[in-house]
Structures are given as structure tokens and as C-alpha cells.
DRENMAR-869151 format. One line per field, with one value per residue (C-alpha): residue number from 0; residue in three letters; chain; x, y, z. Coordinates in nm, 3 decimals, always signed. Example, Ala and Ser with C-alpha at 12.3 -4.5 7.8 and 13.67 -1.06 7.14 Angstrom:
# residues 2
k = (0, 1)
r = (ALA, SER)
c = (A, A)
X = (+1.230, +1.367)
Y = (-0.450, -0.106)
Z = (+0.780, +0.714)
# end
This chain:
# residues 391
k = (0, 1, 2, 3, 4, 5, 6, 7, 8, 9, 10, 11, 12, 13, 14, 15, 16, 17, 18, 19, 20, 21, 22, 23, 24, 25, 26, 27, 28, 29, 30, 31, 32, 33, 34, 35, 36, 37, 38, 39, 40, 41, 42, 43, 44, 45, 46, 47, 48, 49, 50, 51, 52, 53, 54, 55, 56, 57, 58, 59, 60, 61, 62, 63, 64, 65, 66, 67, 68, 69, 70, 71, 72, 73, 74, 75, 76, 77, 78, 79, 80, 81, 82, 83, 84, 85, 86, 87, 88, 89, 90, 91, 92, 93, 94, 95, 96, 97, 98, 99, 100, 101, 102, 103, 104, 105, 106, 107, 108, 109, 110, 111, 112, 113, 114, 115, 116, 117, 118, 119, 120, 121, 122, 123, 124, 125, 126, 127, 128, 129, 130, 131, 132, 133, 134, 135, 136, 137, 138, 139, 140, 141, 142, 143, 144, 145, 146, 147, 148, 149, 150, 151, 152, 153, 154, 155, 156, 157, 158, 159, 160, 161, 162, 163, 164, 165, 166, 167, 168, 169, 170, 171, 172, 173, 174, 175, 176, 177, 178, 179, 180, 181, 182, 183, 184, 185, 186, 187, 188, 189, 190, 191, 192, 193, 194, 195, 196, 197, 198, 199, 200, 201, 202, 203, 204, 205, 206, 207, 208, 209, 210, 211, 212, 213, 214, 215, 216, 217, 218, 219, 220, 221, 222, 223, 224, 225, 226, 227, 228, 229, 230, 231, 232, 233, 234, 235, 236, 237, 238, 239, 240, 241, 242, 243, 244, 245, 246, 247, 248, 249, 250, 251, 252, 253, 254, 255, 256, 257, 258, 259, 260, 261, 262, 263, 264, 265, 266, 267, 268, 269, 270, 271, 272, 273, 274, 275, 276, 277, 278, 279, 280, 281, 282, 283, 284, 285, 286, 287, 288, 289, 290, 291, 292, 293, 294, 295, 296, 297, 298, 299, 300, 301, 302, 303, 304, 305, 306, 307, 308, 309, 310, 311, 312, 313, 314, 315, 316, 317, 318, 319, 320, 321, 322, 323, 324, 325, 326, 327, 328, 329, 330, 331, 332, 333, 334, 335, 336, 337, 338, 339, 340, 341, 342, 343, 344, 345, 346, 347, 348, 349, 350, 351, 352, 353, 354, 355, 356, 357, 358, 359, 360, 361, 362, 363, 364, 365, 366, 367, 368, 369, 370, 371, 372, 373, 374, 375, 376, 377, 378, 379, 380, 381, 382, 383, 384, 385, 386, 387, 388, 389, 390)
r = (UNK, UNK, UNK, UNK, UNK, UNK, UNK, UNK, UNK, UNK, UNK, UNK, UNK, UNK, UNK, UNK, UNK, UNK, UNK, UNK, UNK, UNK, UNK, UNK, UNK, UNK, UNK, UNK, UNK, UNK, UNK, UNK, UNK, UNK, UNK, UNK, UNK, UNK, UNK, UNK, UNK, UNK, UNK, UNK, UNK, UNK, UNK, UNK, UNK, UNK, UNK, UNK, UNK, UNK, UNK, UNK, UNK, UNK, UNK, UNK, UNK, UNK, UNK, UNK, UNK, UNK, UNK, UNK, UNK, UNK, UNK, UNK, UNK, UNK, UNK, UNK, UNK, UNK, UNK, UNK, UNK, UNK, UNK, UNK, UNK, UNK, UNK, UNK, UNK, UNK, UNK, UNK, UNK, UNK, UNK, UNK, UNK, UNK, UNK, UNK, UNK, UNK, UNK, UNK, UNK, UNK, UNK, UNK, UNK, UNK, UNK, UNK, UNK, UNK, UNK, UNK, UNK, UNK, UNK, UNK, UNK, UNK, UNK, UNK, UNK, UNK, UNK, UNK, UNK, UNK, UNK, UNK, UNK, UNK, UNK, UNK, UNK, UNK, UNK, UNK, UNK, UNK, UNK, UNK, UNK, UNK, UNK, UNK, UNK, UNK, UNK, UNK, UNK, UNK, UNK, UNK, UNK, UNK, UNK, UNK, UNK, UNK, UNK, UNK, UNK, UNK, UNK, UNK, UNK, UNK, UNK, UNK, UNK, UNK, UNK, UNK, UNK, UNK, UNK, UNK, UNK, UNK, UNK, UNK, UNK, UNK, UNK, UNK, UNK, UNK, UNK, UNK, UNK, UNK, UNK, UNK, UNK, UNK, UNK, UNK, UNK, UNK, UNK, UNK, UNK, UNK, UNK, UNK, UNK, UNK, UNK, UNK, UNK, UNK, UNK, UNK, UNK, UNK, UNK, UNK, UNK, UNK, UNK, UNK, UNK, UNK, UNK, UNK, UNK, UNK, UNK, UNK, UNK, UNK, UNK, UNK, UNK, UNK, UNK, UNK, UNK, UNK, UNK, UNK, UNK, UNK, UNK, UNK, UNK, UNK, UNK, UNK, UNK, UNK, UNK, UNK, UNK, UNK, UNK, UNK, UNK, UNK, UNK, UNK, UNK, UNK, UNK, UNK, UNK, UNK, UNK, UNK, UNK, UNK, UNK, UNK, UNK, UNK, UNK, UNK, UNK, UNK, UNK, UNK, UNK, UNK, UNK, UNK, UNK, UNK, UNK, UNK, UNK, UNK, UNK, UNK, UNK, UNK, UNK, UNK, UNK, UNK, UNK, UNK, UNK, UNK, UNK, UNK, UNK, UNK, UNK, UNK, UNK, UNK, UNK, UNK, UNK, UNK, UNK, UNK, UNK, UNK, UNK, UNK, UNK, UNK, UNK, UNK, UNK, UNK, UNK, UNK, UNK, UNK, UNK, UNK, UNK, UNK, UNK, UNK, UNK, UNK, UNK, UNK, UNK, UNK, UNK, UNK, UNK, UNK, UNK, UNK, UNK, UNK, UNK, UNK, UNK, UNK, UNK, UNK, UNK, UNK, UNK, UNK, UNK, UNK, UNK, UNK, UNK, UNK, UNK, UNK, UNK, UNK, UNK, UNK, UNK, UNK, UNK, UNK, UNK, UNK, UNK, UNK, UNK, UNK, UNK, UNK, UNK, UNK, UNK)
c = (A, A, A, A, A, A, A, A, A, A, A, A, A, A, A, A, A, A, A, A, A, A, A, A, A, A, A, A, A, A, A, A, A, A, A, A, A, A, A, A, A, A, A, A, A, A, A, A, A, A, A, A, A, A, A, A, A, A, A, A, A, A, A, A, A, A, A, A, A, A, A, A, A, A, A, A, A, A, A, A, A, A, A, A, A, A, A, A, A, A, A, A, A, A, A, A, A, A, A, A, A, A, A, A, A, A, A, A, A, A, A, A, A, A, A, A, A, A, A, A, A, A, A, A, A, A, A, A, A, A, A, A, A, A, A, A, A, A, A, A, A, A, A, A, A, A, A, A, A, A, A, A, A, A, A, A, A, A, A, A, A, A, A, A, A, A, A, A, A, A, A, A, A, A, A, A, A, A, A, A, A, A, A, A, A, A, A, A, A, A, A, A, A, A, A, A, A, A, A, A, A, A, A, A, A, A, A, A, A, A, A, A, A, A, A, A, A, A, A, A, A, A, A, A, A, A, A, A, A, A, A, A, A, A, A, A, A, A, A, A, A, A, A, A, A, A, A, A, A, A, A, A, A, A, A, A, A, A, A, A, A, A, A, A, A, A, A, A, A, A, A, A, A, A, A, A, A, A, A, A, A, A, A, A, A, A, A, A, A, A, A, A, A, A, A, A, A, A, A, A, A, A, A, A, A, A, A, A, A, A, A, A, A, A, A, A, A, A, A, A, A, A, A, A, A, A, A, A, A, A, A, A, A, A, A, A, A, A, A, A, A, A, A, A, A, A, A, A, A, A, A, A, A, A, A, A, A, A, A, A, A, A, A, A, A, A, A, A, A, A, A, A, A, A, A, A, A, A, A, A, A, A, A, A, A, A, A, A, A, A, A)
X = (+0.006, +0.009, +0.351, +0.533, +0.458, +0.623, +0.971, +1.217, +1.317, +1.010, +0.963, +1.257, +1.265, +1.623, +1.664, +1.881, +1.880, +1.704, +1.920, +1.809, +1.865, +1.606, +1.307, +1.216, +1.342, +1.350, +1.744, +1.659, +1.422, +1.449, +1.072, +1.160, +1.432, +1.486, +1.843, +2.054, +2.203, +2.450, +2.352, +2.468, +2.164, +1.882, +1.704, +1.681, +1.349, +1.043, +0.679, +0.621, +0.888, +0.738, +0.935, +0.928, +0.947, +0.687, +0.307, +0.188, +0.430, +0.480, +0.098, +0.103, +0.359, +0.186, -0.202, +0.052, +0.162, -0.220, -0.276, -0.006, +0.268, +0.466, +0.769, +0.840, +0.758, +0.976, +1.033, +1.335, +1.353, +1.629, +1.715, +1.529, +1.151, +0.920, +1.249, +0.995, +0.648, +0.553, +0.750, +0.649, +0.262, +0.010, -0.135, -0.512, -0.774, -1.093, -1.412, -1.586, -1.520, -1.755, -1.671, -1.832, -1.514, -1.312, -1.548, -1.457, -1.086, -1.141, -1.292, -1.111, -0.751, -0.941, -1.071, -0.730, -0.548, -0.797, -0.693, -0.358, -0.331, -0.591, -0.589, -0.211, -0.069, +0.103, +0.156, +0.058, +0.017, -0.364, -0.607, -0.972, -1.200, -1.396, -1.417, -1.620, -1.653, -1.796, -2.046, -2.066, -2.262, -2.617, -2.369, -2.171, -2.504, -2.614, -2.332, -2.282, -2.707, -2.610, -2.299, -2.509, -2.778, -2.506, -2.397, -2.674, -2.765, -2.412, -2.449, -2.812, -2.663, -2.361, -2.311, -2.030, -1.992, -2.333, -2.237, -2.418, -2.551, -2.513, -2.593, -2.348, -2.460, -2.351, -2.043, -1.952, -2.028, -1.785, -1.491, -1.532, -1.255, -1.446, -1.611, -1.974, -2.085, -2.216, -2.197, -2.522, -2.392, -2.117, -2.115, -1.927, -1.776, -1.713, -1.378, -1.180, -0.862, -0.518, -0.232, +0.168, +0.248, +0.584, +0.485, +0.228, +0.468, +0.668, +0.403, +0.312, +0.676, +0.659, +0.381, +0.518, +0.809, +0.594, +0.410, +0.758, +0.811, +1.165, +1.276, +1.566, +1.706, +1.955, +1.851, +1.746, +1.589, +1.812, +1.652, +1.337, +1.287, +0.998, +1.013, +0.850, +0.677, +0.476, +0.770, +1.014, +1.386, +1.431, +1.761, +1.849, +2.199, +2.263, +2.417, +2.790, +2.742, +2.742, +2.425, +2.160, +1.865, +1.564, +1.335, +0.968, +0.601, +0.481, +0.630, +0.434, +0.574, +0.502, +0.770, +0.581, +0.747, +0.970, +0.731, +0.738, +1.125, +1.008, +0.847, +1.055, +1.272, +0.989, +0.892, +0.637, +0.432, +0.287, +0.073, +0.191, +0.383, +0.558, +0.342, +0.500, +0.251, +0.293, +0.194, +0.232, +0.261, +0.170, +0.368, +0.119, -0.224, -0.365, -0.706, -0.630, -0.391, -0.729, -0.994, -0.752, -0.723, -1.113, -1.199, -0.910, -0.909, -0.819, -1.056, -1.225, -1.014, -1.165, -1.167, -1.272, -1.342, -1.397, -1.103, -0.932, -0.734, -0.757, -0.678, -0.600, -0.396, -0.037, +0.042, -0.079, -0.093, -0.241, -0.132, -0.315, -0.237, -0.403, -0.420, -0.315, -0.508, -0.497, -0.305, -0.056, +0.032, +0.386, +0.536, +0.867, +1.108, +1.104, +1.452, +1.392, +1.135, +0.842, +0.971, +1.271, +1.597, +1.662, +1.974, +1.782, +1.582, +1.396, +1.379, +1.181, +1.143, +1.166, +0.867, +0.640, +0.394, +0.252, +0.086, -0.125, -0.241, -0.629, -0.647, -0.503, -0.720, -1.040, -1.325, -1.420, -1.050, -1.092, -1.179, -0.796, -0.668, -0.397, -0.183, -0.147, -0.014, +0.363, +0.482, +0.703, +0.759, +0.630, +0.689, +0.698, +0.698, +0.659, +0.415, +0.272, +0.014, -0.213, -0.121, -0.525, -0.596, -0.397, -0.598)
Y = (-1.635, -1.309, -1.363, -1.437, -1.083, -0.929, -0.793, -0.998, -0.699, -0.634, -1.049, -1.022, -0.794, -0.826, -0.924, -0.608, -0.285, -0.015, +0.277, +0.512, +0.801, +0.681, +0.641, +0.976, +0.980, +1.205, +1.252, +1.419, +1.679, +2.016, +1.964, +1.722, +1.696, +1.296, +1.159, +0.915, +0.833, +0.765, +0.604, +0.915, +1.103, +0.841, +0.920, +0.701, +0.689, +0.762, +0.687, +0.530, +0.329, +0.263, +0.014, +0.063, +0.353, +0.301, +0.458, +0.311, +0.367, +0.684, +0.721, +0.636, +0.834, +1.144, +1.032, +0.997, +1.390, +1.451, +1.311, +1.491, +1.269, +1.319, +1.466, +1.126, +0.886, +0.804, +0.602, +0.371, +0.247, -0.025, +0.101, +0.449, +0.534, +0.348, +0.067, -0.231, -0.271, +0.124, +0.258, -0.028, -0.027, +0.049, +0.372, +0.254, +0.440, +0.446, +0.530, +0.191, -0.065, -0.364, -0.364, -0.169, +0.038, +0.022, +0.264, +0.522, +0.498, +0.483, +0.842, +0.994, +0.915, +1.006, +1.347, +1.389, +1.347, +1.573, +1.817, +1.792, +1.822, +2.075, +2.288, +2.260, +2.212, +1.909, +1.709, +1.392, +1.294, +1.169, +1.136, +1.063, +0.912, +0.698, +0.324, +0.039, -0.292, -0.512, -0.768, -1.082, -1.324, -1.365, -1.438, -1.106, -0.935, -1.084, -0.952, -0.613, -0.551, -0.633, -0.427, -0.124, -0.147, -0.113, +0.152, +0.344, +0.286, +0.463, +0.709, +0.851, +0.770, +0.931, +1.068, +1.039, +0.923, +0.732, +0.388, +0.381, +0.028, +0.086, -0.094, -0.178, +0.141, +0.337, +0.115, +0.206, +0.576, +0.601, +0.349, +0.302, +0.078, -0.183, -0.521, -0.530, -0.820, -1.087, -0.811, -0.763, -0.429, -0.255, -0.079, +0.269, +0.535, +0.878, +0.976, +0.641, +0.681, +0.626, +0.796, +0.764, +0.622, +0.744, +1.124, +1.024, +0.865, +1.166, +1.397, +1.177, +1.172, +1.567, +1.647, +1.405, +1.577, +1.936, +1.771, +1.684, +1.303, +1.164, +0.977, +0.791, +0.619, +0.348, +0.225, -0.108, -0.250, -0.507, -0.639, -0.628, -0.695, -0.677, -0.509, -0.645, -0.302, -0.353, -0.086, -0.186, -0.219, -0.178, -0.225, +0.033, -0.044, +0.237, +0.099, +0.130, +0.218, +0.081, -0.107, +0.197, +0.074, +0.296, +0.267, +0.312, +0.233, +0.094, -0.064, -0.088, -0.303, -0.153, -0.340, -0.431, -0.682, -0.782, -0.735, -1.119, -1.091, -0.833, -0.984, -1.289, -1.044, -0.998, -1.374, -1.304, -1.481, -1.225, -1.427, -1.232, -1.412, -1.236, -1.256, -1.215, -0.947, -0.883, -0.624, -0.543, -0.173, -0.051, +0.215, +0.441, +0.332, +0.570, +0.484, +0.621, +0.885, +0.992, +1.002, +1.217, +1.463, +1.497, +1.457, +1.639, +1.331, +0.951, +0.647, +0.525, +0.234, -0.102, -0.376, -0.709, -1.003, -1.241, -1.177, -1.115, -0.818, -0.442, -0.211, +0.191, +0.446, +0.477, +0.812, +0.736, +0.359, +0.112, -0.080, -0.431, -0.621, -0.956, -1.177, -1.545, -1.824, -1.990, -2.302, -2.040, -1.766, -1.760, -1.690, -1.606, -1.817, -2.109, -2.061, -1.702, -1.901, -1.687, -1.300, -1.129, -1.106, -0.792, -0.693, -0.643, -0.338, -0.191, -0.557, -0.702, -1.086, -1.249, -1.251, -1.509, -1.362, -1.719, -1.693, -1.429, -1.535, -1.623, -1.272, -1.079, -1.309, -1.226, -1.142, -0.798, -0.646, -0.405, -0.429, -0.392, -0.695, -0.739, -0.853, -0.556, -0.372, -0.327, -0.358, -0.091, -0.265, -0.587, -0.601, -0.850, -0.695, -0.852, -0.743, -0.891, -1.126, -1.291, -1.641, -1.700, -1.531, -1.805, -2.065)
Z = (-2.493, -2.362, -2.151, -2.458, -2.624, -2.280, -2.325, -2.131, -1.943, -1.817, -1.725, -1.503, -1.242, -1.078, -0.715, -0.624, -0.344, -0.551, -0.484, -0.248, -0.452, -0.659, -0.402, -0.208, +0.150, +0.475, +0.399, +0.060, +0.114, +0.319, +0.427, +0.689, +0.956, +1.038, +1.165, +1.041, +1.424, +1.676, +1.945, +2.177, +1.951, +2.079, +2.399, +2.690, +2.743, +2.507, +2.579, +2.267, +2.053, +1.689, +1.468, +1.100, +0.862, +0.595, +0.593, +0.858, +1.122, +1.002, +1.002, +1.361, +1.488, +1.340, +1.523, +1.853, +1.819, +1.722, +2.077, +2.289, +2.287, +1.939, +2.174, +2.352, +2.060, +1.797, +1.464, +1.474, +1.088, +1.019, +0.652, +0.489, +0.512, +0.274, +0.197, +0.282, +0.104, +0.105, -0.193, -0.473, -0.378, -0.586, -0.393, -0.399, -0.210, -0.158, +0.063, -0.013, +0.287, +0.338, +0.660, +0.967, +1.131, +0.856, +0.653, +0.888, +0.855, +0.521, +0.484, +0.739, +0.505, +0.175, +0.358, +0.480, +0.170, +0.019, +0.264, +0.247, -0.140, -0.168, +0.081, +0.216, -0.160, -0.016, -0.365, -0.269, -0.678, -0.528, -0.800, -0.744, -1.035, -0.861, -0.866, -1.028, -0.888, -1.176, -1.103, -1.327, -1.112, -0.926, -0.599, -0.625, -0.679, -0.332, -0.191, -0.356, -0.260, +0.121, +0.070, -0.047, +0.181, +0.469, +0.328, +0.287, +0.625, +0.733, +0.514, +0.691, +1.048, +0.966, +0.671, +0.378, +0.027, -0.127, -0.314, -0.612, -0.807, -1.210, -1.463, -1.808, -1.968, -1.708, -1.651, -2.060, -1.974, -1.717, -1.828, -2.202, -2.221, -2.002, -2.178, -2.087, -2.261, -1.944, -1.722, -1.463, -1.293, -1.076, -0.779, -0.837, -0.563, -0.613, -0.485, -0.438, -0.689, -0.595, -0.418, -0.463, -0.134, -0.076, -0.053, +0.152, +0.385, +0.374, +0.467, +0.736, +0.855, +0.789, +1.001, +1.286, +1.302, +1.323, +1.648, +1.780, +1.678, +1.569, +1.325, +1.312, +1.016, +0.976, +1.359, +1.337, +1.646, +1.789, +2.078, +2.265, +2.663, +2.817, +3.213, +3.522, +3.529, +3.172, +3.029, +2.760, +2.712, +2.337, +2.203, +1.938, +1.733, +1.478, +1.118, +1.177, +1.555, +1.919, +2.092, +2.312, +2.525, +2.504, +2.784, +2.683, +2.749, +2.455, +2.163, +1.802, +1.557, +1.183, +1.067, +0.765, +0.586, +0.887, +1.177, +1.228, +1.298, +1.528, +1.735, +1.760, +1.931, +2.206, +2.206, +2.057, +1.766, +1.484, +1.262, +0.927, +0.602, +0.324, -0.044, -0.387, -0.515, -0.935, -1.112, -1.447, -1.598, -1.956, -2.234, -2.357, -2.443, -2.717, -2.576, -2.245, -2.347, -2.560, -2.286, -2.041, -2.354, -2.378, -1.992, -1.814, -1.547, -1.544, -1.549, -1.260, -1.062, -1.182, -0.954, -1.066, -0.763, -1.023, -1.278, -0.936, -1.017, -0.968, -1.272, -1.266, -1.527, -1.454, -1.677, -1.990, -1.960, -1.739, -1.405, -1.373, -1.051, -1.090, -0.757, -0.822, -0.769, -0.382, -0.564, -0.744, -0.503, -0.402, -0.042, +0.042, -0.005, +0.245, +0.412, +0.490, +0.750, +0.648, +0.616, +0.430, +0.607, +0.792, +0.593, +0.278, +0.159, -0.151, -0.244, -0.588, -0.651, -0.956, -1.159, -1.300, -1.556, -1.610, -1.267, -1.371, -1.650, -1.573, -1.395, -1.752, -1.997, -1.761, -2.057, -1.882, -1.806, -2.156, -2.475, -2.566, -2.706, -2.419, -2.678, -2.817, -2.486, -2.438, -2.116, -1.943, -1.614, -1.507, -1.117, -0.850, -0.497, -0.169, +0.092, +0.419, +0.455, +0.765, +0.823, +0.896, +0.521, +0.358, +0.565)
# end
């Protein structure tokens, strides 16, 4: 078995606080000004209160400067930016949505990041091959047909990427690595790849802070009231410091990881669970480190619905994050009642490399013999779920 060949290192990742010296924050960098607070340093009333520090609040607080009110909005983040699910994800981006809104937030981030990394010289470390989505099955080639005539009916009304069908020539062409043999075709997008989410987040948080937004760091959100008038009395307590109530509009809870605890504090249900998430990293594949000699770029993101993982390069290596079967998958555990406990940060489970083992045997994932990988890192991260998805 494949878990056996794994170096026990790698099989167990340590439940521990990563330091934060290790994982790129606000504090560290002269780009961005964010406070660690007092409560005398938190205003008393802000239009918009936004809970949580990783890419998505930090995401939103930037779109509220975009829209004229960065100057009274602010990010109150219980720990350091990107301390929940942001700074252990796997960066993966992509035009492709099968979805009807969701393909335009898709290529507005991609033409963004483009943007930024181009244009700005914001180092984002985003890298675009493309992606293939292998199809083994006359079911997936129902759906990837509908999928591609949507999207070639978006494309004429209003414009963006094409999604292209290919067949297991063109599959070899682009990803030799990939196992053919059964396969029907693939659909393939220029310009999905992958980003490193925590200098995303910290550009967002940068370019916030340009439009006027605040950050504060080390304020967890104790308490949440809602007014008579529809306003809010949130209850800020900065990490060593005394209870202040911010007044504001609106409250959005990007708490990630903890949003459920969140809105407990409102009375309010959030339909959101934490999942164990694994992933497991490669050293060096000389096959890989080969084709970025001869092609100057990486190989296209695979992604796999029937293996049920996603695979990209990770240096000169690979990253394969397999998704485990409905009867495997793994929650949190059952006394944290659904979400991790506040006090905790930059947290890893234990992992499990048994779990994925149907996803990592799958017969297209590469004509490697698996076996013969070394792991560097085999990773088991939590990240948030919708109670209905697990239904």
C-alpha cells in the first residue's frame, strides 16, 4: 500500500499553533498598515463591521472601499490574517464555473489577479497553465457537453475564456504525465492555475487599507446585539484588553472556520460544519522538474470528478488533494459541536492517509507509479463546509 511507503513524518501532521512568524501577516510587512489594538484605538461606530481576517473578508472589505465606504468599514480578526482556512489552501483558480453567476466572479478574480501581478508587480506567486477535467464515463460526457454548450453561449453574449472539449491525444500533449488508457476526453481552460492565497489576502488587505479600511488584529468579536433600529452593537474585546461596543449598520461574518460560533453570538443559525481536508505534497519529481526545464511553465491543474481529487505542481513536485468518500470524510471533532474553538489558530488535524486511498490509486492520476513518490508534507487542514452539502 501506498500509505506504508509515506514517511511517518509526513503521516502525522502535529496538532500545534504554526508560528506566526512563519505564515505572512499584516504585522510583518511595510506594505500594509493594520493594528494590533486597544480598545481606545477602535471606533465607535463604523458602517460596516466585517468579522474574519482571511481572503474573503479581506476580499470584501476591499469591494466596500471600491464602493465608497472603505473609511467606515473595518476587519476585526480574532488571531492574525489568513490564521483560519486561508493560509493552508491549495490556491486553485480558475475561469471554468458550471454555474451561471459564478462564471462571472470567477473571471473577474482571475482578470484581477492578472492585473495585479502583471501590471502592478504585486507577486501574488499566480501561475496559469490551464486546466483539464478528465472524462472517463458516457455520464460525465453528458454533463461536460451541457457544461460546454453553456459556456459557449456566455462566451458570445458576453464574452471571456472559450472551454474547449479534447480528446486523449490532446490530453497527452498537454499533461504527459496523465494515463489515457479508458479515457473518452477532457474539457481544458486556458488560464485557470493556482494562486498562493496568503499574498493574495495581503494584497487584498493592502489595497483596503489604500481605500481607507482598517484592520484590526488580535480583536476577536465578543458579542453581537442586534438594535431595534436594524443597526448593530458589536462587542469588540482586544487580546489582553478591556470589552468596546462598535455601533454599525451591517455586520458580515467571514469568520471562515468559526463563522458558526459567530453567529451563535447573534442567535443566529449558519448552516456551515468544519471538514478535515488532506492533501498530500511530493519531493521532486524528475518528470516534472523535466517538462518545466523544456516548457518554461508548469502543467495544467488536473481535476479528476471520478478519482475525486484535484492535482497541480508544487515547485518541482506535485500536490494531490483527493476528496474522501461520503462514508469516509471526517468532521470536526464532535465535542467542538461542529466548528473549532475560538482560542485556536493556524490549526492542522491529524492525518489519515488511509482515507484517501481510492482517490491516489485512481488509474488516470499519472503514469508515475505513486509508489515511487516521496512525500514532503502530507497535510490535513480543516475548512468549512454547508451542512445541506453533506446531506
Amino acid at each position: 500500500m501506498l500509505s506504508k511507503l509515506l514517511p511517518n513524518a509526513a503521516r502525522s501532521v502535529a496538532r500545534s499553533r504554526v508560528s506566526v512568524g512563519a505564515v505572512p501577516s499584516l504585522a510583518s510587512s511595510g506594505n500594509f498598515r493594520s493594528r494590533s489594538s486597544a480598545a481606545s484605538d477602535i471606533p465607535s461606530e463604523l458602517d460596516t463591521v466585517v468579522i474574519g481576517g482571511g481572503i474573503t473578508g479581506c476580499a470584501i472589505l476591499h469591494q466596500l472601499g471600491l464602493h465608497g465606504v472603505g473609511a467606515s468599514s473595518a476587519i476585526f480578526e480574532k488571531d492574525e490574517l489568513t490564521s483560519g482556512a486561508t493560509w493552508h489552501a491549495a490556491g486553485l483558480i480558475t475561469y471554468y464555473h458550471g454555474g451561471n453567476n459564478f462564471k462571472f466572479w470567477h473571471q473577474e478574480g482571475v482578470d484581477l489577479y492578472k492585473k495585479w501581478q502583471n501590471e502592478e508587480g504585486i507577486e501574488l506567486s499566480f501561475n496559469q497553465p490551464g486546466s483539464i477535467r478528465l472524462i472517463q464515463n458516457e455520464e460525465r460526457m453528458k454533463e461536460a457537453l451541457y457544461t460546454k454548450s453553456k459556456s459557449e453561449l456566455y462566451q458570445k453574449l458576453f464574452g471571456g475564456p472559450q472551454l474547449h472539449m479534447i480528446g486523449p491525444e490532446e490530453v497527452k500533449r498537454l499533461h504527459p504525465l496523465v494515463n489515457t488508457d479508458g479515457l473518452l476526453a477532457a474539457l481544458y481552460t486556458e488560464g485557470d492555475g493556482h494562486i498562493c492565497p496568503s499574498s493574495c489576502t495581503q494584497a487584498f488587505a493592502a489595497k483596503a487599507r489604500e481605500l481607507g479600511g482598517r484592520i484590526y488584529r488580535q480583536s476577536p468579536v465578543t458579542d453581537l446585539k442586534a438594535m431595534p433600529d436594524g443597526t448593530w452593537e458589536v462587542t469588540v474585546t482586544p487580546n489582553g484588553g478591556e470589552p468596546h461596543v462598535v455601533r454599525a449598520r451591517r455586520v458580515v461574518n467571514c469568520a471562515g472556520l468559526w463563522c458558526p460560533r459567530v453567529g451563535e453570538k447573534a442567535g443566529i443559525h449558519t448552516p456551515a460544519v468544519t471538514l478535515q481536508h488532506q492533501y498530500v505534497i511530493t519531493e521532486t519529481v524528475p518528470e516534472v522538474k523535466a517538462y518545466h526545464e523544456k516548457h518554461g511553465h508548469q502543467l495544467p491543474v488536473l481535476r479528476d470528478l471520478e478519482g475525486s481529487y484535484y492535482l497541480r505542481d508544487e515547485g518541482d513536485g506535485i500536490l494531490i488533494g483527493p476528496y474522501e468518500d461520503e462514508n469516509l470524510v471526517q468532521c470536526a471533532p464532535r465535542e467542538w459541536k461542529g466548528s473549532l474553538p475560538e482560542e485556536i489558530a493556524f490549526y492542522l488535524f491529524d492525518g489519515d492517509i488511509e482515507r484517501l486511498m481510492d482517490s491516489m490509486e485512481s488509474r488516470h492520476i499519472l503514469y508515475l507509479r505513486l509508489e515511487k513518490l516521496v512525500s514532503r508534507k502530507f497535510s490535513t487542514d480543516p475548512h468549512v463546509g454547508l451542512r445541506t452539502a453533506l446531506t
